[in-house]
Every structure is written in C-alpha cells, then in structure tokens.
N, CA, C and O atoms as a Tripos MOL2 file, in Angstrom:
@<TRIPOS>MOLECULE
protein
  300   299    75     0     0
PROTEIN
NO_CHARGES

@<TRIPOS>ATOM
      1 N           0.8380   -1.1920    0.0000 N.3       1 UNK1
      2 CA          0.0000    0.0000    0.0000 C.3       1 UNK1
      3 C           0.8750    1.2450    0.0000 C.2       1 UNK1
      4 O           1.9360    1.5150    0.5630 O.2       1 UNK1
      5 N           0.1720    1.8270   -0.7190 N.am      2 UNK2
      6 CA          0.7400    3.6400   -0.6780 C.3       2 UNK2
      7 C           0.4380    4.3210    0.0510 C.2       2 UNK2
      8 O          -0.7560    4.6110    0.1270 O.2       2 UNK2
      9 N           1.1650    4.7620    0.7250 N.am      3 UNK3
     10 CA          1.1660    6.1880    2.0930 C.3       3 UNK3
     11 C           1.6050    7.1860    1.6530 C.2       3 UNK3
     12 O           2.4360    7.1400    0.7460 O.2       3 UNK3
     13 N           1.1220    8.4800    2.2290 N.am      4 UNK4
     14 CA          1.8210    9.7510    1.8300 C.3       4 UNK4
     15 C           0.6900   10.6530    2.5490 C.2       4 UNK4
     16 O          -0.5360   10.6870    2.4360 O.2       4 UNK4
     17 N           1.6400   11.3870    3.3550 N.am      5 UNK5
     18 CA          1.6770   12.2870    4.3040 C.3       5 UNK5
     19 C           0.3990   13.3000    3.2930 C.2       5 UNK5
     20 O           0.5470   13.3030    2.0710 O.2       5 UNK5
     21 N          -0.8050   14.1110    3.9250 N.am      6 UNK6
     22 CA         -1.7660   14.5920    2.8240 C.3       6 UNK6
     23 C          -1.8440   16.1140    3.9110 C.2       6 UNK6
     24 O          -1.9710   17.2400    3.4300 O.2       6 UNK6
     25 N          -1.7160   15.7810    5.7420 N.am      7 UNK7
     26 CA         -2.1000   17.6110    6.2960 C.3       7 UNK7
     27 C          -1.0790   16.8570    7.1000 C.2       7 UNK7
     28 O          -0.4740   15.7900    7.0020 O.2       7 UNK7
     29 N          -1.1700   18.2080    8.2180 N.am      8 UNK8
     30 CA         -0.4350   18.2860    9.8170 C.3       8 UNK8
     31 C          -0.9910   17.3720   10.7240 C.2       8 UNK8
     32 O          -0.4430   17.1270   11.7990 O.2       8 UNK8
     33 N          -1.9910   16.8750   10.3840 N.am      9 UNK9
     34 CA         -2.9830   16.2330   11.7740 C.3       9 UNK9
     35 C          -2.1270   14.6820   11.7220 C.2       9 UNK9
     36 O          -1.1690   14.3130   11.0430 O.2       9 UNK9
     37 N          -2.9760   13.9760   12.7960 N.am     10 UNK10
     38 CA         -2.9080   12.7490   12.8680 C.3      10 UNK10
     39 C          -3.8490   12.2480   13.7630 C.2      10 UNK10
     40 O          -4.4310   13.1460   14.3710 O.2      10 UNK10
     41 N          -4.2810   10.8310   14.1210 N.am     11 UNK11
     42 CA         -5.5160   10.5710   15.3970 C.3      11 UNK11
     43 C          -4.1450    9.7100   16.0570 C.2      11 UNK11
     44 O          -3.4900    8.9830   15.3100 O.2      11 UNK11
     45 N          -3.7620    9.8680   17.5820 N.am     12 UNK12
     46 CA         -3.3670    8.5960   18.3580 C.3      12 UNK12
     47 C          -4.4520    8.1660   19.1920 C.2      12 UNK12
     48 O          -5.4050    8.6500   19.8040 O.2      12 UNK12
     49 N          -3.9240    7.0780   18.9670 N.am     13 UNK13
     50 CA         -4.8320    6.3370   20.4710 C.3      13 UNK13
     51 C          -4.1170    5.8660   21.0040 C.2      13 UNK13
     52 O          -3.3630    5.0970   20.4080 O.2      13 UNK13
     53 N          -3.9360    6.1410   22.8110 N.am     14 UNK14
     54 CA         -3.1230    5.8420   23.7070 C.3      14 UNK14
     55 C          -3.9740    4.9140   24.9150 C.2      14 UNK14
     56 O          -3.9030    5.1510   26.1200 O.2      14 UNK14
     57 N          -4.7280    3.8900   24.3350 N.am     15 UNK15
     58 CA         -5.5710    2.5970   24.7400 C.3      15 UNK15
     59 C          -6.4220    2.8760   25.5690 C.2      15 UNK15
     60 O          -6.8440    1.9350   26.2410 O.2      15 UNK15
     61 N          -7.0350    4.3860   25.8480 N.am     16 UNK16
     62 CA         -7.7330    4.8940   27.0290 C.3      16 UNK16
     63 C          -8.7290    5.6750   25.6320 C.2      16 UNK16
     64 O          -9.5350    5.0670   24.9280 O.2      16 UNK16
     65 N          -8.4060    7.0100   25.5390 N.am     17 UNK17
     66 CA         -8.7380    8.2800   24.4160 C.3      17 UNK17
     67 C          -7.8230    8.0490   22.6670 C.2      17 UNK17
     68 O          -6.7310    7.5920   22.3300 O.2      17 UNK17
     69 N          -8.9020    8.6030   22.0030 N.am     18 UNK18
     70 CA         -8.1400    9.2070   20.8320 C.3      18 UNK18
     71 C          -7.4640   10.6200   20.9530 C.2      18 UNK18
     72 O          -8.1530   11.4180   21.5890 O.2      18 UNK18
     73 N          -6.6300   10.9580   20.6260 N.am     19 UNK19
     74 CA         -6.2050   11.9670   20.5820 C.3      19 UNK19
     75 C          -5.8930   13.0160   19.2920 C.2      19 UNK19
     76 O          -5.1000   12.2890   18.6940 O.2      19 UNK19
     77 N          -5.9660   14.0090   18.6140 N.am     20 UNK20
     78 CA         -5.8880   14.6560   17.7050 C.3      20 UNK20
     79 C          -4.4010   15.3320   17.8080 C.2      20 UNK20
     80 O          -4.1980   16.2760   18.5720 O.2      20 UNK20
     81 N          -3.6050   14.8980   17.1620 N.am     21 UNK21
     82 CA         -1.9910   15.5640   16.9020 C.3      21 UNK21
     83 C          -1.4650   16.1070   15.9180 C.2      21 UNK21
     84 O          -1.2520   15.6880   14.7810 O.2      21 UNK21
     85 N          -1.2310   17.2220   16.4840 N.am     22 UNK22
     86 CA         -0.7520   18.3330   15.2230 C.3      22 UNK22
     87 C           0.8030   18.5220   15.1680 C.2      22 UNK22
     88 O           1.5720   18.9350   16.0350 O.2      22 UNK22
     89 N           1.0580   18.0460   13.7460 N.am     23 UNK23
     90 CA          2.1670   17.5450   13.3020 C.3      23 UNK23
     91 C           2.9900   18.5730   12.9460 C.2      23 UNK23
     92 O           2.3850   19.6450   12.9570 O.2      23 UNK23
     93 N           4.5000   18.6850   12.5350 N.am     24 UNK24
     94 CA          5.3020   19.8660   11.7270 C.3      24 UNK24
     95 C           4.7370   20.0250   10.1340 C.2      24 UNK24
     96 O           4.1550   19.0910    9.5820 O.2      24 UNK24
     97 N           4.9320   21.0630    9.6000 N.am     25 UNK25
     98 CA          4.5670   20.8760    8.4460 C.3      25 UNK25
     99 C           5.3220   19.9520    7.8490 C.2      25 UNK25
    100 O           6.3650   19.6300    8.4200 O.2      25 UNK25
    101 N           4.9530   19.2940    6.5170 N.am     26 UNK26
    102 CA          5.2390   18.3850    5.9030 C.3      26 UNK26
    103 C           6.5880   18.4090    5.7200 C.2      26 UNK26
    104 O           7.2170   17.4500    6.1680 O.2      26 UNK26
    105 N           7.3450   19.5260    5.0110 N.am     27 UNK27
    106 CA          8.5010   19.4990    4.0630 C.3      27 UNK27
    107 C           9.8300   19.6300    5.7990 C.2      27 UNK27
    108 O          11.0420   19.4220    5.7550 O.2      27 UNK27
    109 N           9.3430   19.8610    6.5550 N.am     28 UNK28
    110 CA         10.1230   19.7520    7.8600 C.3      28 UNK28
    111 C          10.1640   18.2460    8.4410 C.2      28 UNK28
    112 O          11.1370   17.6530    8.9070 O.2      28 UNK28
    113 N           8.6450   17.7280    8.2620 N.am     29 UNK29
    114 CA          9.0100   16.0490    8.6820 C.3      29 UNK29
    115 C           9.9380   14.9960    7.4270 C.2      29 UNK29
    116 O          10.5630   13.9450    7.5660 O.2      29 UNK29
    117 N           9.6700   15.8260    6.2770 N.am     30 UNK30
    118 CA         10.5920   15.0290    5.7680 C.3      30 UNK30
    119 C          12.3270   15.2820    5.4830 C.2      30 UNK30
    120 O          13.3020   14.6120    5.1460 O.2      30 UNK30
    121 N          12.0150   16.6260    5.8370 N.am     31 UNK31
    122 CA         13.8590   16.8260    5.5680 C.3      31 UNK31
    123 C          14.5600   16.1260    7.2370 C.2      31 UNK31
    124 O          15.7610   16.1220    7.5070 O.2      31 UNK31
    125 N          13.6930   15.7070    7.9540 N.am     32 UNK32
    126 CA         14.2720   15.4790    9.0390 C.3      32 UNK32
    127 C          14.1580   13.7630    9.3120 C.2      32 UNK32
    128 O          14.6530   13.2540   10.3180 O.2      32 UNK32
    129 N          13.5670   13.1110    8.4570 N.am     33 UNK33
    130 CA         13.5380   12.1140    8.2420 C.3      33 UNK33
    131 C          12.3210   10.9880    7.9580 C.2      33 UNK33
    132 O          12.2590    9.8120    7.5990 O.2      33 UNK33
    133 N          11.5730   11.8490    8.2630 N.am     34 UNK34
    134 CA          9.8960   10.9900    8.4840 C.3      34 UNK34
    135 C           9.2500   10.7630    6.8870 C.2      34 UNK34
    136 O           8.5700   11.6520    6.3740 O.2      34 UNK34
    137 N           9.5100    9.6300    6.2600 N.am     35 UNK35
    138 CA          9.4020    9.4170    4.5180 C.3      35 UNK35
    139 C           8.2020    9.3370    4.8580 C.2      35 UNK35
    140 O           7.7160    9.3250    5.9890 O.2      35 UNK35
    141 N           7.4110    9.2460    3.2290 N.am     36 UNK36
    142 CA          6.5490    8.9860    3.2210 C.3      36 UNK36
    143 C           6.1270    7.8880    3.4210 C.2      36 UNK36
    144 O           5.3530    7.7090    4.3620 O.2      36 UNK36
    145 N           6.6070    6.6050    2.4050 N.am     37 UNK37
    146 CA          6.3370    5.3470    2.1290 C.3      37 UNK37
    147 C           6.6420    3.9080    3.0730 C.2      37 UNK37
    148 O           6.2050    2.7590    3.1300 O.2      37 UNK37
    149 N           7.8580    4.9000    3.8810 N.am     38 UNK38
    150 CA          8.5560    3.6030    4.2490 C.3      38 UNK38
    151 C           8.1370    3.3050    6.2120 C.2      38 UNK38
    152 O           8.2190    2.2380    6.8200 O.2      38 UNK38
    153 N           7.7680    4.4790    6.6760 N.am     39 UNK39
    154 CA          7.9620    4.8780    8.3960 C.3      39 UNK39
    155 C           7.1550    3.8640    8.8410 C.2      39 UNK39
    156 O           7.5210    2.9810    9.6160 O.2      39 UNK39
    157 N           5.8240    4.0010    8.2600 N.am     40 UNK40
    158 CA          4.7470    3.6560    8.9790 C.3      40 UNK40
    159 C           4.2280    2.2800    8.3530 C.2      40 UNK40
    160 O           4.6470    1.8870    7.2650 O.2      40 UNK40
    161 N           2.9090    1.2870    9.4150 N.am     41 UNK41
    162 CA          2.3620    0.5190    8.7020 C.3      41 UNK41
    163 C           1.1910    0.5690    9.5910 C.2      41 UNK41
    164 O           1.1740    1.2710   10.6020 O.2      41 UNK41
    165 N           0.4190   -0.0170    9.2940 N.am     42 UNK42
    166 CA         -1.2740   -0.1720    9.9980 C.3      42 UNK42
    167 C          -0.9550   -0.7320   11.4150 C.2      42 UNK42
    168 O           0.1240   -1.3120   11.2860 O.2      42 UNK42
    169 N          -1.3210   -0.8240   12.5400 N.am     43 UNK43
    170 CA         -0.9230   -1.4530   13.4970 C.3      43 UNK43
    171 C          -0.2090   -1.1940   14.1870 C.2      43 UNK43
    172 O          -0.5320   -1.5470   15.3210 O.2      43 UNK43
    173 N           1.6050   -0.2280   14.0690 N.am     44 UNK44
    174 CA          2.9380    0.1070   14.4800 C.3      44 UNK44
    175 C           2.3450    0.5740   15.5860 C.2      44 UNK44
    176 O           1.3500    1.2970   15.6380 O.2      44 UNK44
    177 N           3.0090    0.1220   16.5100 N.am     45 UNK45
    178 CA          3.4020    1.1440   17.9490 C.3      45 UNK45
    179 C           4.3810    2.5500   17.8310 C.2      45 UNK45
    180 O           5.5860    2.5540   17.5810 O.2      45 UNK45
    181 N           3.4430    3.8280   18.1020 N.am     46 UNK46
    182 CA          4.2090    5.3230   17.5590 C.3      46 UNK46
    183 C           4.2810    5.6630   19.1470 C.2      46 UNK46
    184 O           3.2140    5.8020   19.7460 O.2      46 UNK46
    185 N           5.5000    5.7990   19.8390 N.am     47 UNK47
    186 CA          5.5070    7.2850   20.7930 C.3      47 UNK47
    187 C           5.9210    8.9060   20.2510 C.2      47 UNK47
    188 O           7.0140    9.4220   20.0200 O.2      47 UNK47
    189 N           4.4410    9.4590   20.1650 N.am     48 UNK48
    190 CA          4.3100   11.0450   20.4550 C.3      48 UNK48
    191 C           4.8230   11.6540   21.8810 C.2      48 UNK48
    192 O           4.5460   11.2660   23.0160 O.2      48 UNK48
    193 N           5.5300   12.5660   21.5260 N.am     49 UNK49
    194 CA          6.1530   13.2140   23.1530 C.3      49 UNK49
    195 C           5.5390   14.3570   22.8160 C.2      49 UNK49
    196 O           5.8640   14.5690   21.6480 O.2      49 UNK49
    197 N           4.6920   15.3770   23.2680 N.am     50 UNK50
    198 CA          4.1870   16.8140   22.5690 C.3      50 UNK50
    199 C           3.5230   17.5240   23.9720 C.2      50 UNK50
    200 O           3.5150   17.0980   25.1270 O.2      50 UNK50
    201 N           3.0040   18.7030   23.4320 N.am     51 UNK51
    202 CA          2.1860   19.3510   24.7840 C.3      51 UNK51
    203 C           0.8870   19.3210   24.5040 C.2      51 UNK51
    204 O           0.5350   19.6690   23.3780 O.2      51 UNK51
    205 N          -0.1520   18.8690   25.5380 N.am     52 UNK52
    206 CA         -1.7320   19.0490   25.5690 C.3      52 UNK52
    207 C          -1.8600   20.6200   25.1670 C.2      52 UNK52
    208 O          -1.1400   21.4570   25.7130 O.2      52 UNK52
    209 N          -2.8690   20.9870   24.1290 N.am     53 UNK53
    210 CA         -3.6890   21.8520   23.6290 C.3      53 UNK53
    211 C          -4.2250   22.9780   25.2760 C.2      53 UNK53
    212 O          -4.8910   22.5760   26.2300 O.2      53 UNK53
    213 N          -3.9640   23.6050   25.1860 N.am     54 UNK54
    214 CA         -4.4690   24.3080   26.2780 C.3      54 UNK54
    215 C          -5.8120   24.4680   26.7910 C.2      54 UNK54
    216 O          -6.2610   24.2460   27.9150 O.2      54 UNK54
    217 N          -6.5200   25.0260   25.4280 N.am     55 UNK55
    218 CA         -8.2530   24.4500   25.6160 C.3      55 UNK55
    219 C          -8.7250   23.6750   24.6250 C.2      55 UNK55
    220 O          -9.9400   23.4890   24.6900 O.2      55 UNK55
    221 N          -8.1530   23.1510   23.7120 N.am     56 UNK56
    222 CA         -9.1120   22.1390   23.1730 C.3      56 UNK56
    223 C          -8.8040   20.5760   23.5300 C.2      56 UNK56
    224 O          -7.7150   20.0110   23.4320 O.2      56 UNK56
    225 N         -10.0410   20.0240   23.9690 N.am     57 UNK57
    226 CA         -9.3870   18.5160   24.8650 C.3      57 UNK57
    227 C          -9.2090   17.4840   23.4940 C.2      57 UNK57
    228 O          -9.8050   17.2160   22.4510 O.2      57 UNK57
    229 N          -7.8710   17.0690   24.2970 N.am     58 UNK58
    230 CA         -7.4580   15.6930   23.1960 C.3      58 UNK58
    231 C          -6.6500   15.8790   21.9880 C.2      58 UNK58
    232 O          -6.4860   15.1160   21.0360 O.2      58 UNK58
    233 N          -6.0280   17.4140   22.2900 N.am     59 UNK59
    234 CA         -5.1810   17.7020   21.0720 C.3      59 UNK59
    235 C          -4.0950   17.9330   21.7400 C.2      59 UNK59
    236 O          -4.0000   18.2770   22.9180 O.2      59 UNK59
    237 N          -2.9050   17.6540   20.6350 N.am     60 UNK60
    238 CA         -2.0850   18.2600   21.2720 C.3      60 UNK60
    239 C          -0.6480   18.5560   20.1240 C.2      60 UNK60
    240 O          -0.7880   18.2640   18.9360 O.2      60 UNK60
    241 N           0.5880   19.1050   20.5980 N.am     61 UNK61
    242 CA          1.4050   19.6970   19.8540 C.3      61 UNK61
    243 C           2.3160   18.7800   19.9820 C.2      61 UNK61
    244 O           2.7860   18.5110   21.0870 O.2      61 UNK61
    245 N           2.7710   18.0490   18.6460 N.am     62 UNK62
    246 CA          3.9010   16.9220   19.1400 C.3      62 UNK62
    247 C           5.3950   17.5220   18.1230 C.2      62 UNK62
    248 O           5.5750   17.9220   16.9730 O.2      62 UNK62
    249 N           6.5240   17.2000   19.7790 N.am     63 UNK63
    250 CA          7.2360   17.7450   19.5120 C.3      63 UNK63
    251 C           8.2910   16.4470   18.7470 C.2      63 UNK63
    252 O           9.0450   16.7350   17.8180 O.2      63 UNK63
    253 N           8.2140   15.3630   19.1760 N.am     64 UNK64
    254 CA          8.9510   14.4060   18.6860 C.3      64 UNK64
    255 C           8.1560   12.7250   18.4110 C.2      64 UNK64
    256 O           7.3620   12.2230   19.2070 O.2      64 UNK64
    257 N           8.5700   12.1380   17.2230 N.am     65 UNK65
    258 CA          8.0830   10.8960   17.2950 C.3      65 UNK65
    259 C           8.9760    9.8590   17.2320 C.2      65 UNK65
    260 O          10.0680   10.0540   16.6980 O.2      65 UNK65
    261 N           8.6240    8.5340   17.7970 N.am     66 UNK66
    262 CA          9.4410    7.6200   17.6300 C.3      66 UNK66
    263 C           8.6800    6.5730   16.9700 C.2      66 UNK66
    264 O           7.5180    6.1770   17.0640 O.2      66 UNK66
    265 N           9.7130    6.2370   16.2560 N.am     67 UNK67
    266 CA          9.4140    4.4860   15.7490 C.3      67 UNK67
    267 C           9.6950    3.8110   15.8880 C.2      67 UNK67
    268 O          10.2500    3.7140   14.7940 O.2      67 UNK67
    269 N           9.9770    2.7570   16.4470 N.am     68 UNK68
    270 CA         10.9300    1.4350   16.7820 C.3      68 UNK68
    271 C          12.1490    1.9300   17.6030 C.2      68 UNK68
    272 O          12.2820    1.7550   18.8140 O.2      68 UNK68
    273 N          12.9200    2.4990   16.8800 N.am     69 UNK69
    274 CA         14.6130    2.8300   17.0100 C.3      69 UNK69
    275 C          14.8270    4.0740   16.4430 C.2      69 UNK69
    276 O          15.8290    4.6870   16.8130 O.2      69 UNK69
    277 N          13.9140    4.6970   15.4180 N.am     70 UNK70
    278 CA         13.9330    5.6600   14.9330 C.3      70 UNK70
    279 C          13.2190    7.1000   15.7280 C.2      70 UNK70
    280 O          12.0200    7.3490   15.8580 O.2      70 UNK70
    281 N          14.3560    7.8820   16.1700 N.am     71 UNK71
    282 CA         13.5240    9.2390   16.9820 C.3      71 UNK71
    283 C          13.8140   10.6240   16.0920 C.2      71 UNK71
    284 O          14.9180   11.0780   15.7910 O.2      71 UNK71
    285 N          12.4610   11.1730   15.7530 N.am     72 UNK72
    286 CA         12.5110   12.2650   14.6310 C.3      72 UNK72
    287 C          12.3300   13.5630   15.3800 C.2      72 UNK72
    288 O          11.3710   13.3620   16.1250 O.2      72 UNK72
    289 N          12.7320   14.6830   15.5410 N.am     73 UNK73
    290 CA         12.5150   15.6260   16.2600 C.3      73 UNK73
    291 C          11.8120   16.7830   15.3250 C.2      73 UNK73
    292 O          12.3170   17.3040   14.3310 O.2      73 UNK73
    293 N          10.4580   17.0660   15.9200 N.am     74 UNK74
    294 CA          9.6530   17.6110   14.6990 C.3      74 UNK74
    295 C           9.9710   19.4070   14.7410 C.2      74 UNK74
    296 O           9.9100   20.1830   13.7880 O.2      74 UNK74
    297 N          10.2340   19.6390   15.8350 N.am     75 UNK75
    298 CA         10.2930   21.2130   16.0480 C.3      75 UNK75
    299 C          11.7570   21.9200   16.2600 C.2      75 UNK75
    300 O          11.8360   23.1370   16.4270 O.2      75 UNK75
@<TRIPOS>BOND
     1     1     2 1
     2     2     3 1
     3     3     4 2
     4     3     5 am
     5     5     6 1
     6     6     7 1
     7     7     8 2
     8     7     9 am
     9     9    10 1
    10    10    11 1
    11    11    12 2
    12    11    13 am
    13    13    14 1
    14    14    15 1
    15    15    16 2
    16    15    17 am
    17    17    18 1
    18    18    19 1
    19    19    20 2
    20    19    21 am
    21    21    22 1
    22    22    23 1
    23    23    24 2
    24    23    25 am
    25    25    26 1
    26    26    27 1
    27    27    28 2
    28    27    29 am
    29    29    30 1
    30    30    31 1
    31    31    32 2
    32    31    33 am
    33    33    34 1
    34    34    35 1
    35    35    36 2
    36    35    37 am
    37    37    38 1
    38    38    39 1
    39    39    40 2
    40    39    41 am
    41    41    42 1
    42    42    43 1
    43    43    44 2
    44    43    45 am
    45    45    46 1
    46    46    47 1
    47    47    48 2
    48    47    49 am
    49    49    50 1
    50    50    51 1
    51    51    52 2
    52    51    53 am
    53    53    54 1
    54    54    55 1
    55    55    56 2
    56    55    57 am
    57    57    58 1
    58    58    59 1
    59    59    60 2
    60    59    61 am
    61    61    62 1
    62    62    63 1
    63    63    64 2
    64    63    65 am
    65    65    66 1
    66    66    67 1
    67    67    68 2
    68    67    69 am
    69    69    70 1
    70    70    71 1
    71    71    72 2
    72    71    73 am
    73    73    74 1
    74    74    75 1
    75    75    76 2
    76    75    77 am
    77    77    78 1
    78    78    79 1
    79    79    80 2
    80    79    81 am
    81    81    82 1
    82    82    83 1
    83    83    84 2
    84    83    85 am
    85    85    86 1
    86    86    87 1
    87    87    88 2
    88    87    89 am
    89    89    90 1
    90    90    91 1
    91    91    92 2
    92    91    93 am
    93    93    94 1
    94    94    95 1
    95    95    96 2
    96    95    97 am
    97    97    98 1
    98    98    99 1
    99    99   100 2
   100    99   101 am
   101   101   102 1
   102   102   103 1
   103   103   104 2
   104   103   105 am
   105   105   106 1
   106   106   107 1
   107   107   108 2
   108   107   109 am
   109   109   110 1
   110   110   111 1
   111   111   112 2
   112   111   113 am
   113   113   114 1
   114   114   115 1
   115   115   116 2
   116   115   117 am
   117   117   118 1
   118   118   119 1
   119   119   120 2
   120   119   121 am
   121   121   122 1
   122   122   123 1
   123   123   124 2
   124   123   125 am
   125   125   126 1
   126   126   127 1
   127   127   128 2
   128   127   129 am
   129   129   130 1
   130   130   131 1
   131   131   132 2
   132   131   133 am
   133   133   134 1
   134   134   135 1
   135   135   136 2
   136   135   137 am
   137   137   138 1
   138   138   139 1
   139   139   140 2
   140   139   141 am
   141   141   142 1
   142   142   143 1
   143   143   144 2
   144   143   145 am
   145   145   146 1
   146   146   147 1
   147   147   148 2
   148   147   149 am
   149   149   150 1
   150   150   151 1
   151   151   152 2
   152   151   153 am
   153   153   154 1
   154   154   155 1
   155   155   156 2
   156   155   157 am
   157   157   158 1
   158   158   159 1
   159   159   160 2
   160   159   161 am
   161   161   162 1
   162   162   163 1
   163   163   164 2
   164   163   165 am
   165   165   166 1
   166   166   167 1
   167   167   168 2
   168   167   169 am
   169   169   170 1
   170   170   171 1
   171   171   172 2
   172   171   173 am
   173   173   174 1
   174   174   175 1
   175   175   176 2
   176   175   177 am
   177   177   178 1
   178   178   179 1
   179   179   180 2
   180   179   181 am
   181   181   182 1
   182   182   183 1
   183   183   184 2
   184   183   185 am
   185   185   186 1
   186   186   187 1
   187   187   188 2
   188   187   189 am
   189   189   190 1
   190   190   191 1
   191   191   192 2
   192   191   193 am
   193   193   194 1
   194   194   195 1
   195   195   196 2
   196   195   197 am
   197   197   198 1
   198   198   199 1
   199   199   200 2
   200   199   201 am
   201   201   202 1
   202   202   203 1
   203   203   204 2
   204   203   205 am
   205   205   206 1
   206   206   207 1
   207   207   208 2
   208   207   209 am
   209   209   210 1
   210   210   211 1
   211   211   212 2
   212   211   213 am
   213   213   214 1
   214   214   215 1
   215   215   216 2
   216   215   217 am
   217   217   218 1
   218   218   219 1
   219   219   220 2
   220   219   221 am
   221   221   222 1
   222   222   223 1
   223   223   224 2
   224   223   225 am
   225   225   226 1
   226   226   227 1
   227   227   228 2
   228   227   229 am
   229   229   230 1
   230   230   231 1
   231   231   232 2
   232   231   233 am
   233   233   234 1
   234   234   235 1
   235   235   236 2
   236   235   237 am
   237   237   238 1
   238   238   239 1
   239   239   240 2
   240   239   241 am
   241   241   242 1
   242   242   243 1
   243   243   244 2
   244   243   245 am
   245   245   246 1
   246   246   247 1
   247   247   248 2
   248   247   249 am
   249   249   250 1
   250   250   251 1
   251   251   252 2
   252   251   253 am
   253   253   254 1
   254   254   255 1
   255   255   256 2
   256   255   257 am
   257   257   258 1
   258   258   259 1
   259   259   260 2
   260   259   261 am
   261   261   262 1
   262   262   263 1
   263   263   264 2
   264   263   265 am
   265   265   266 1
   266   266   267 1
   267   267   268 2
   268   267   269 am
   269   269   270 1
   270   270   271 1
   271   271   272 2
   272   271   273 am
   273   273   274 1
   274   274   275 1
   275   275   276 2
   276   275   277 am
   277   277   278 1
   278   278   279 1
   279   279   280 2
   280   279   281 am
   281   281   282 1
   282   282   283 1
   283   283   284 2
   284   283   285 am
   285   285   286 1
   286   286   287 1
   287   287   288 2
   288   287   289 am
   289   289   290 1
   290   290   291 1
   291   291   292 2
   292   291   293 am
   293   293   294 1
   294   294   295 1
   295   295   296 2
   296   295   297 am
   297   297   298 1
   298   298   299 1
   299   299   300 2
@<TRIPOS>SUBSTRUCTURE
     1 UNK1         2 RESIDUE 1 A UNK
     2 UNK2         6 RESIDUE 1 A UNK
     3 UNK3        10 RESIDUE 1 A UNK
     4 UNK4        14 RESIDUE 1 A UNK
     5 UNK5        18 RESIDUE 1 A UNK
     6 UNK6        22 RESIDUE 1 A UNK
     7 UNK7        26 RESIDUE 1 A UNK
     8 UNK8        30 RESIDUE 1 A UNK
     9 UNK9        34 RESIDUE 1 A UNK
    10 UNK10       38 RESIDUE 1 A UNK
    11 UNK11       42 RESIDUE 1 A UNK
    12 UNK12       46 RESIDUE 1 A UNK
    13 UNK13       50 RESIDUE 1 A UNK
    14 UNK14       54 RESIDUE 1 A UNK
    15 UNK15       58 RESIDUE 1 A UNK
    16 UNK16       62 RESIDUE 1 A UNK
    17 UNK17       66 RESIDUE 1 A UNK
    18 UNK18       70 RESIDUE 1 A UNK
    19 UNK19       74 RESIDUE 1 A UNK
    20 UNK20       78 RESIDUE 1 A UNK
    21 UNK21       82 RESIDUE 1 A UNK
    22 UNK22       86 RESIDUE 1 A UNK
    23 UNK23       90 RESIDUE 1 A UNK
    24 UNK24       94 RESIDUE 1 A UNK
    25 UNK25       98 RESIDUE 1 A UNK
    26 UNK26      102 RESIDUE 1 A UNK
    27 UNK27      106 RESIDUE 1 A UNK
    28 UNK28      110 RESIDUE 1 A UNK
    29 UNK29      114 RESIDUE 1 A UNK
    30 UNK30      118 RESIDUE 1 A UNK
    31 UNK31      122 RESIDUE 1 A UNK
    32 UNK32      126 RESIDUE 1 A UNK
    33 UNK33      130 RESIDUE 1 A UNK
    34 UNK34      134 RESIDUE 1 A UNK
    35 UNK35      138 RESIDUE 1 A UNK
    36 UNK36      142 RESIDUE 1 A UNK
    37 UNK37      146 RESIDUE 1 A UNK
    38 UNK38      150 RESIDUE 1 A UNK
    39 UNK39      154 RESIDUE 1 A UNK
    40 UNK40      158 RESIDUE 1 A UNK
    41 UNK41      162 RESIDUE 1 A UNK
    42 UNK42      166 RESIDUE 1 A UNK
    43 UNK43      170 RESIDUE 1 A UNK
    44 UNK44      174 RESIDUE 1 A UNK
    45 UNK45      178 RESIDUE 1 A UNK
    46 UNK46      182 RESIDUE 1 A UNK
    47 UNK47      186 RESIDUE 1 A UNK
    48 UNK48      190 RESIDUE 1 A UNK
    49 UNK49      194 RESIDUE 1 A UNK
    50 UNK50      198 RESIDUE 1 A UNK
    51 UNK51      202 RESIDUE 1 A UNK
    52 UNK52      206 RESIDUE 1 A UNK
    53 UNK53      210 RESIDUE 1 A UNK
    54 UNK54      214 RESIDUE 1 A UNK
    55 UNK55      218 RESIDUE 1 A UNK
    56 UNK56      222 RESIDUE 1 A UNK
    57 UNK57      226 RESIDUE 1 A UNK
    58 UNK58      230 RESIDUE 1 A UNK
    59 UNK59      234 RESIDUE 1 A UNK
    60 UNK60      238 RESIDUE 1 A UNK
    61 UNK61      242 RESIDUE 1 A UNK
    62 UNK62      246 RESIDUE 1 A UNK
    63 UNK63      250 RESIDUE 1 A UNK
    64 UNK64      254 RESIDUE 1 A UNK
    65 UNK65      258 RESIDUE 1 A UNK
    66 UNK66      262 RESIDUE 1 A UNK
    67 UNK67      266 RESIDUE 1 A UNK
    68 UNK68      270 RESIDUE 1 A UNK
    69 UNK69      274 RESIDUE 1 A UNK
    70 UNK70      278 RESIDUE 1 A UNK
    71 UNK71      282 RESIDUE 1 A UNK
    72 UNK72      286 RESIDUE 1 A UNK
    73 UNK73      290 RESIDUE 1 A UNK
    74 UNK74      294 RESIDUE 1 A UNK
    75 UNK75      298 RESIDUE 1 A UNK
C-alpha cells in the first residue's frame, strides 16, 4: 500500500482516548527524516512526546516521534 503524508494532523490512540496531533509541516518532517512510504504501517506502535492543547481537549502539539529505534525531532 501507498502512504503519503496529505495535512499536519494525525488521530493517536493511547488505549484509554483518541487523541488529535498536530504535526510539523510536511517538508520539515521530511527533511528530518519521516518518509513517506517507508515509516509507517497499519498497526505500528508510535511514541508522540508533545504538549496538551491548552483548551481544546485531546489535542495536542507533538514535539517528537518515535518508531521502533527511529527518533525524529519535529520542532
């Protein structure tokens, strides 16, 4: 399957809530390493490290992601 990054958002779910995460812009997640095709798959375990939204619940600002072994620093 084909992936490719389309806005800033994303949904996590952290096995309790969904959460709404607002991502770096695109051309920053990828010069820093986050491909399109290859990062992700259906299922992967992602840690978001970011700050809760001040007033809107369940959002939040993520400053770094990890993948496996891979840690991308978005800001």
């Amino acid at each position: 399957h084909h992936r490719e990054w389309k806005d800033e958002r994303a949904a996590a779910y952290d096995g309790v809530e969904e959460w709404n995460v607002v991502l770096a812009p695109l051309t920053r997640m990828r010069s820093r390493g986050m491909t399109d095709n290859s990062m992700l798959a259906v299922g992967d375990t992602v840690t978001v490290v970011g700050y809760p939204h001040r007033r809107v619940e369940r959002e939040m600002r993520a400053e770094r992601i990890i993948i496996g072994d891979v840690r991308i620093e978005l800001r």
